[in-house]
N, C-alpha and C positions, 0 to 999 in steps of 0.2 A: 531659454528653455531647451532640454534635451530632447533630441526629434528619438522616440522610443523606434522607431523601426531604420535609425541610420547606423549600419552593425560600425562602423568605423570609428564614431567619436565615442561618446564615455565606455562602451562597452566593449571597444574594440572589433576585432573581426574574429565573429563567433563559429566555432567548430559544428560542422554538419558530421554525423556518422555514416559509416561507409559499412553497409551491409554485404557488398559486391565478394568479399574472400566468399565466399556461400554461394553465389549465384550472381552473373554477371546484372541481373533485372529480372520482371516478375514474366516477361514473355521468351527468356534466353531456352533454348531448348535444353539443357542440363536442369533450369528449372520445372519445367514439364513434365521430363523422365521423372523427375523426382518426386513429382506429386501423384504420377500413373505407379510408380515402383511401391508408394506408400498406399495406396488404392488394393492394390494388391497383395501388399504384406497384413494389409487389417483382412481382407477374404482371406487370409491363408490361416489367421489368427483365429477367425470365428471357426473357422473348420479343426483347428488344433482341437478349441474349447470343445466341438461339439466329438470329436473324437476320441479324446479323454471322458467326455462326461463330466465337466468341469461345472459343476449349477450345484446347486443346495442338494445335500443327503443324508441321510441319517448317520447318527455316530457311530465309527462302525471300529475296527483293527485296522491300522493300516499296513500297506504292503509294497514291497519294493515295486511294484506296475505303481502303484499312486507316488515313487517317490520318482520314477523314469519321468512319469505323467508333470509331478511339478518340477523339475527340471525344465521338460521342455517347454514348460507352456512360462512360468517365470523367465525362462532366455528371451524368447519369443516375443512376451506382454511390453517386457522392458526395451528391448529396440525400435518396436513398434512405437512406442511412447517417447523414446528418444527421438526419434525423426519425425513423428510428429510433432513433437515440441519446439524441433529445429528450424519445423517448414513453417509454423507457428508465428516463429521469431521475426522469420525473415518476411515474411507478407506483413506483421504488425510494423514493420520499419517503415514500410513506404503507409501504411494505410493511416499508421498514428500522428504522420507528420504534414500527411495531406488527405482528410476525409473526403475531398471530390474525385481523387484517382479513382474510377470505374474500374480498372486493371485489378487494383488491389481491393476494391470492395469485392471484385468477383471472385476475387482467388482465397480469399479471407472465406467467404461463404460456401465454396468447394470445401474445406478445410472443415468448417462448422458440420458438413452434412459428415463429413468422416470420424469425427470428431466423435457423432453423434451413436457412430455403431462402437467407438470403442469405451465408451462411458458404462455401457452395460455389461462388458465382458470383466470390467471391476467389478461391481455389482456381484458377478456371476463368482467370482474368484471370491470375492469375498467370502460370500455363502459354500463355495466346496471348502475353505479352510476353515471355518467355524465347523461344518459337519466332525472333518477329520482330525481338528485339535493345532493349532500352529505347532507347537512343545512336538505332538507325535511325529506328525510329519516332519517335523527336522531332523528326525533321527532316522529318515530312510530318504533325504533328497538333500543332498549338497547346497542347491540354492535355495533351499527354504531353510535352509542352518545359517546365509548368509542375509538375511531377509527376516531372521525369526522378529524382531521389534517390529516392521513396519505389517508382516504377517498378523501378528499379535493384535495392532489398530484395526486394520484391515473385519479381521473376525469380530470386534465387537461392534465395526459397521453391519453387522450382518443383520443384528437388531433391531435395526429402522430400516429396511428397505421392503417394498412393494414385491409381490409378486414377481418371478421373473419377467413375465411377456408385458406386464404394468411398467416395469422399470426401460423394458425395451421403445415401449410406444410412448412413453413419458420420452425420452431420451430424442427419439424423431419430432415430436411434438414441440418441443422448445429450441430447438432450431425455427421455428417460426412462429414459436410464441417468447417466453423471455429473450432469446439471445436476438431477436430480432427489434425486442422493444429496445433491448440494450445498443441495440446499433442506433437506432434511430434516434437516442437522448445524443450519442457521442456524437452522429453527422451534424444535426443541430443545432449543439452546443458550440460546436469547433466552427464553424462555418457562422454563427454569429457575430455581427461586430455592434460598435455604438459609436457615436459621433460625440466627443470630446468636447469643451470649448473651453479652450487654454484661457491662461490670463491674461493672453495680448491681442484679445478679441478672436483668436483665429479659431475654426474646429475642424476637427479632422477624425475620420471615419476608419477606428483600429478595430484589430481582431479582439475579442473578446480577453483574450491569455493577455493580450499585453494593455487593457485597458484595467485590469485585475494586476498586475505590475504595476503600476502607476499610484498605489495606494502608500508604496515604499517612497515615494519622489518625498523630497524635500521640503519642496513647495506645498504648504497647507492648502493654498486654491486647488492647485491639481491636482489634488487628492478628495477634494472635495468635489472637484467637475468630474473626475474618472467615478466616485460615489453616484451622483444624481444620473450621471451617462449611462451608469451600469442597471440601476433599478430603473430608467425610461424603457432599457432594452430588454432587460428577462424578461418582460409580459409577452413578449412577441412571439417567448416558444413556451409560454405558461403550458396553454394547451394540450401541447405534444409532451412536453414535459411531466404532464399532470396523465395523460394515457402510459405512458411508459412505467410511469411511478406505479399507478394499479396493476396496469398488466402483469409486470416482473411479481409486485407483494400477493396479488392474488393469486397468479399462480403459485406460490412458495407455500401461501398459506393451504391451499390443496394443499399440494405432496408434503407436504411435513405432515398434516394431518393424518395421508395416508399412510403413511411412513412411521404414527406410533410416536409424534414427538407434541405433546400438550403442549411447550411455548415451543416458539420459534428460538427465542434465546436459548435454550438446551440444544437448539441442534447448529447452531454459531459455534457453542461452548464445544462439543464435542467434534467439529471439524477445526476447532484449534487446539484439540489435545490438552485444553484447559478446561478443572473441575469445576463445579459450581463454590463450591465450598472458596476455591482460589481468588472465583471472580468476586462476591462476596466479598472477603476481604478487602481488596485491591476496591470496587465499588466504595463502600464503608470509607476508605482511607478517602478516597478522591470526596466524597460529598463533605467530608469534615474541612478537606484545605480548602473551600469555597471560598470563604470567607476573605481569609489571606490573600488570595488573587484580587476577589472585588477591592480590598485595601490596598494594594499594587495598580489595581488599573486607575485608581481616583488620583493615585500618588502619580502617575502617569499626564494625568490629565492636567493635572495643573503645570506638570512643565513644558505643557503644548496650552498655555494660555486659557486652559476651560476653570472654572469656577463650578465642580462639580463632579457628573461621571464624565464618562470617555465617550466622545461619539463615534459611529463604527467607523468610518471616514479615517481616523486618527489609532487604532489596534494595531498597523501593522508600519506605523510612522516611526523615522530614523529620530532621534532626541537634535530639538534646535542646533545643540552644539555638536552634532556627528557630521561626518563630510559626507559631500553633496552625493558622494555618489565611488562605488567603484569600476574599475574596468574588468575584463574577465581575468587578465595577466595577474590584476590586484589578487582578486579572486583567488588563481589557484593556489597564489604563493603564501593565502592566508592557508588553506590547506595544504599544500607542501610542509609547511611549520609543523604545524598542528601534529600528521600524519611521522613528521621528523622525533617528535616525541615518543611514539611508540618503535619505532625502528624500520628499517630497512622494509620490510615485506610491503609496509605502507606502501613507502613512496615510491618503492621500484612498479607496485601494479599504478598508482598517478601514471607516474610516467608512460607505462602500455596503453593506458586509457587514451592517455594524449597522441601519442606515436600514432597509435591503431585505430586511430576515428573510431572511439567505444561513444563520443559524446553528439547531443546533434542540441545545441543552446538554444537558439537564437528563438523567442515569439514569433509567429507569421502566421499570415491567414492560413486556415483548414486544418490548422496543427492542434492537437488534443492540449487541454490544459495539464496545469499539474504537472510531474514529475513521477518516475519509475525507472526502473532499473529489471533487464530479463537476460536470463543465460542465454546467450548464444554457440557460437564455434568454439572447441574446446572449451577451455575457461578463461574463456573473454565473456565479454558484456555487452550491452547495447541500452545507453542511458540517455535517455530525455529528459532533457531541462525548459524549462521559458527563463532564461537569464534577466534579471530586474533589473542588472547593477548595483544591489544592492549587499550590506553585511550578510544578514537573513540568507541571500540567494548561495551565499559563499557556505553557510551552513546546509542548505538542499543541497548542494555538490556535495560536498562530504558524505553527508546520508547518504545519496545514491550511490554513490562511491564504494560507501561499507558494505552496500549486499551485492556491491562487485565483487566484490575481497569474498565474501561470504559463498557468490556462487564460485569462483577459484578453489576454496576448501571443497567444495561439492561434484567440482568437475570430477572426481572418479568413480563418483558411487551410480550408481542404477539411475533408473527413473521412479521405480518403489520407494527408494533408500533417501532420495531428495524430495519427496514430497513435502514443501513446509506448511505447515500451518502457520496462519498472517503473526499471532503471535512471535511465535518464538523466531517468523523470520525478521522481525526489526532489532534480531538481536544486537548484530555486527552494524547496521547502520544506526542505531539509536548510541553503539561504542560510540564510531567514527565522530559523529556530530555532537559527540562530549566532549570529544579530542579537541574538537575547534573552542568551544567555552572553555576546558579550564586550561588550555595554552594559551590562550588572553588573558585570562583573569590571574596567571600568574605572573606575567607582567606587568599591567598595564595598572594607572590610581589615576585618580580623581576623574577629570571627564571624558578620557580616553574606557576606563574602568566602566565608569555609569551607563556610555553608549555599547560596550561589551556586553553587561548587565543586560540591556536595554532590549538585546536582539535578545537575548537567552531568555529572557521572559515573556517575548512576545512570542517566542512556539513554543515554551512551555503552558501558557495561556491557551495557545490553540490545542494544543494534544491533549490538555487536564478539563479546560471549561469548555470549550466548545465542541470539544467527540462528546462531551458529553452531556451540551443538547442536541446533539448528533443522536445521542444513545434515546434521548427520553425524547424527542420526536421520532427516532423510526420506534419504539417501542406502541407509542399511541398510534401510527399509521398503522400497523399489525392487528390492535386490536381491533380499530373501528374496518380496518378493511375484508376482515373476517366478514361482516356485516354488510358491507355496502361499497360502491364505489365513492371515492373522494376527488369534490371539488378542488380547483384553482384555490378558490378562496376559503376554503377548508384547511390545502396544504399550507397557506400560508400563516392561516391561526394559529396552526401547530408548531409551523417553525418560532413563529413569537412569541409563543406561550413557555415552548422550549428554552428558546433564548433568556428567556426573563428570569424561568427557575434558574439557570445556569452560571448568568452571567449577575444578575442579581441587581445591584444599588452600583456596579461596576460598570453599566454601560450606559450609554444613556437611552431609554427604553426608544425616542421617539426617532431614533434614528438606526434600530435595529434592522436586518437584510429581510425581509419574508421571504426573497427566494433564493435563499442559499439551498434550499431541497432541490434545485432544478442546477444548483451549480455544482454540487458534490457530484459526481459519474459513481462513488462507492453505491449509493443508493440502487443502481442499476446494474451492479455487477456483481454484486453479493450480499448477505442478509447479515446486520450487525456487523460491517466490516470494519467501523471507526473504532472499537473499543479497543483492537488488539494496537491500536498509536498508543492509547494510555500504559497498555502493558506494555510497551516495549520501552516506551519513554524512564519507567521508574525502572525495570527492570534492567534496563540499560548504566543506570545513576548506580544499582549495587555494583553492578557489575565493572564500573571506572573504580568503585572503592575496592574490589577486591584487587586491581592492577595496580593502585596508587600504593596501597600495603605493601604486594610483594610482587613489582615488577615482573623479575627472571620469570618464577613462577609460573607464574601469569600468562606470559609470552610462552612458556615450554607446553601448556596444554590445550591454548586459546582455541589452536586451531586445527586439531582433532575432534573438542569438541564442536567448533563448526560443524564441521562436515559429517555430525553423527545427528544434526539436529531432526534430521526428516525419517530418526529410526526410533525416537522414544518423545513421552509424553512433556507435557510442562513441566508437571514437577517433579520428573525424573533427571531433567535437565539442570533444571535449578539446583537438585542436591547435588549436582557433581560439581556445581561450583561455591556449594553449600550454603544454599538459601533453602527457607522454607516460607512457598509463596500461599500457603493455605494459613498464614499467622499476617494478624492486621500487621502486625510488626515491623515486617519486611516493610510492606506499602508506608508506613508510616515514616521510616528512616530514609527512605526513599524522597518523600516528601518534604522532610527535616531540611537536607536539600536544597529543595527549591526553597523553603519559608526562609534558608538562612540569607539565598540570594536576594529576597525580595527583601530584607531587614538591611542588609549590606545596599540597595537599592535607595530603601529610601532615608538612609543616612548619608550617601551621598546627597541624594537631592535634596534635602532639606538645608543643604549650603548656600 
């Protein structure tokens, strides 16, 4: 049996990232200054705003004082946002990989209350460029000609927002109401563990991230004990979990309401710069390949010895005949490959990533689950993983990796100019972790092949069928929470009612999760945030076809149009790489896709 928390044997000895180029630690006096210097750049900021008369006005001519006016206040919004972002990064380093540092929960919450004065000076910004037209204004202010796209978003936020002093005292208010409930799912969750009991009688008492690893193992018993381990232990933070879940959706459902938006999904859709019309489609494509996944996952099941559907225990199991297991060296060199196929820029930032402690691997207690990737110091990165040892985990490297690559195209522009929406920012990571399926599947046949397959549809599974009982339980939590507070055992119906639409005759019902709502953190950090995986996922598939056609091409304007993602909408984006994502079509070829993997799938297995 492999001991999951001994970094030496299968997994090697796994990379911690090094935040220090920034700041020696969270108490070094350069860090202090820096957090009193940025105290003082947002007071200097609100005084610009209220200096100019930066708030909502009537539409008027505009005049070179309003083009001095957005000059200085776009110089100003954008470094303030930049070193906030920076100081951001660096408290999230220590706080995401140990939620009991006191240190970093308190510097993390300084940050929140700052946070909280500069959230309404958007707000504010927004409503003076709708007054005075973005188009006008560009023609008498230098920075708002360089800014007109993200200007442009900006003013038709202007739309849904609350009164000013509304938007002001909302803004203090969730400092201690959602972003507080949102801290207290993360402490929780990360700080829980469950007690294992291996198949040589022994048990042992892991963090929750690496008993959620263990689903990958090999061994069907251990996958089955980390199973039963995991549903004894979520009831323990049901409770809290079930306060956090209302607090965050109730509040939301206020302020959208006030805010002018009848679903909550319209105001998802419009903070990812994607129409309805688009989601629609892509929706439509996704419910019609149900069916083909629940036919994969049965195809699945019987080469894990079941007589039927798939039980959940067995979704994210390596194929009998894959190897036991890989180490991280394994790991990168499957993405080295991979990344060697598109060229140089790949694998020279690999390489930075490695050099530069951009990674911090390893599972351990108090460490947040999941995987993310955030700009840091110039364009470097700072990416967290929970290493499984498994192929799968070789693909989350990659992913994170792409929206390193991604924030690198990004390092020149503003902090206006990179704002991404969740969509379009899985653009460059949903590439990357293509890169690694089809540089396998173009060498590899028979059961080398089928276990390549094997990973590829096991997160195409999770991004296509399960965001999207993701989607159709927070949708029903929306409605009824309009209404009422929701039980424990309410959220738990929801999630299995969910699951059942989703996952179909494909799983086996009696062993679905009820509290995957208490294990997702998206639930608690944004409203609909699982859907923009599905769009990135397919969106991603056009986008390896338009590279596989014509390479050079490909490579000549990948990455300009990166670094222009956080300045125009979805499907502005799309036609430059000429897709139209408002046609089922697109979704549909997209999905063509995966159904050819899944038919190539089960003609191997059928051997």
């Amino acid at each position: 049996m492999t001991d999951q928390l001994d970094r030496t044997d299968v997994h090697g000895e796994l990379p911690r990232w090094d935040p220090t180029p920034l700041h020696d630690s969270l108490t070094a006096r350069s860090f202090i200054a820096a957090q009193e210097q940025l105290g003082a750049d947002v007071a200097r900021l609100e005084q610009l705003f209220d200096q100019h008369d930066i708030r909502a006005c009537e539409p008027r001519p505009v005049t070179a004082a309003d083009g001095a006016a957005a000059d200085a206040v776009l110089r100003a919004y954008n470094a303030a946002h930049r070193d906030a972002a920076l100081l951001g990064a660096f408290v999230h380093a220590y706080r995401s990989t140990d939620t009991t540092d006191d240190t970093a929960q308190s510097a993390a919450s300084q940050l929140d209350v700052l946070d909280a004065r500069l959230r309404p000076l958007t707000g504010r910004l927004a409503a003076w460029v709708q007054g005075l037209g973005p188009a006008q204004l560009a023609t008498v202010s230098t920075e708002a000609d360089d800014h007109l796209g993200p200007l442009e978003l900006l003013a038709a936020r202007a739309d849904h927002q609350m009164p000013e002093t509304d938007e002001h005292l909302y803004a203090e208010l969730a400092t201690t109401g959602s972003a507080s409930w949102g801290r207290l799912h993360t402490d929780v969750t990360s700080q829980l563990t469950a007690g294992v009991t291996f198949p040589d009688g022994t048990t042992r008492e892991l963090p929750m991230a690496a008993v959620r690893g263990l689903a990958t193992q090999a061994d069907p018993a251990v996958r089955r004990a980390a199973y039963d381990a995991e549903l004894r232990a979520w009831p323990q933070v049901g409770v809290a979990c079930a306060a956090a879940m209302n607090g965050i959706k109730g509040e939301a459902t206020i302020v959208n309401r006030r805010r002018g938006w009848s679903d909550p999904l319209d105001a998802s859709l419009f903070a990812n710069n994607v129409s309805r019309a688009t989601f629609e489609a892509m929706h439509a494509a996704v419910v019609e390949s149900l069916p083909d996944f629940h036919s994969w996952m049965r195809t699945k099941a019987g080469l894990h010895g079941h007589d039927g559907p798939l039980p959940w225990w067995d979704l994210f199991a390596p194929l009998p005949t894959a190897a036991s297991g890989i180490s991280w060296d394994e790991g990168i060199d499957i993405v080295r490959t991979a990344f060697a196929s598109y060229g140089t820029p790949l694998t020279a930032m690999l390489d930075r990533a490695l050099d530069e402690r951009w990674m911090d691997a390893e599972a351990r207690a108090g460490k947040v689950g999941g995987a993310f990737c955030m700009p840091f110091v110039g364009d470097r990165s700072l990416i967290l993983l929970n290493w499984s040892g498994s192929t799968d985990a070789a693909q989350t490297t990659a992913h994170e990796l792409g929206h390193a690559y991604h924030n690198v195209q990004l390092a020149d522009r503003t902090s206006l100019q990179r704002r991404l929406p969740m969509a379009i920012a899985e653009t460059a990571s949903i590439f990357c972790e293509t890169l690694v399926v089809e540089e396998g599947l173009g060498r590899l046949d028979g059961d080398e092949r089928l276990t390549m397959l094997d990973v590829d549809l096991v997160g195409s599974n999770q991004v296509v069928v399960d965001i999207h009982s993701r989607f159709l339980f927070e949708r029903e939590v929306f409605a009824r929470r309009a209404k009422r507070v929701l039980s424990v055992g309410e959220l738990d119906e929801l999630m299995l009612t969910a699951q059942a639409q989703a996952y179909g005759d494909g799983l086996d019902r009696s062993t679905a999760h009820p509290k995957m709502w208490a294990v997702k953190g998206h639930y608690y950090g944004a409203h609909f945030y699982n859907w923009p995986y599905t769009y990135g996922l397919l969106f991603g598939l056009g986008l390896f076809a338009r590279f596989r056609d014509d390479p050079e091409r490909f490579r000549a304007g990948y990455d300009d149009i990166l670094s222009r993602t956080g300045m125009e909408g979805a499907e502005a984006l799309a036609r430059r790489f000429g897709f139209d994502v408002t046609d089922i079509g697109f979704w549909r070829a997209s999905l063509d896709v995966v159904r050819s993997r899944i038919a190539d799938y089960q003609r191997l297995a059928s051997r």
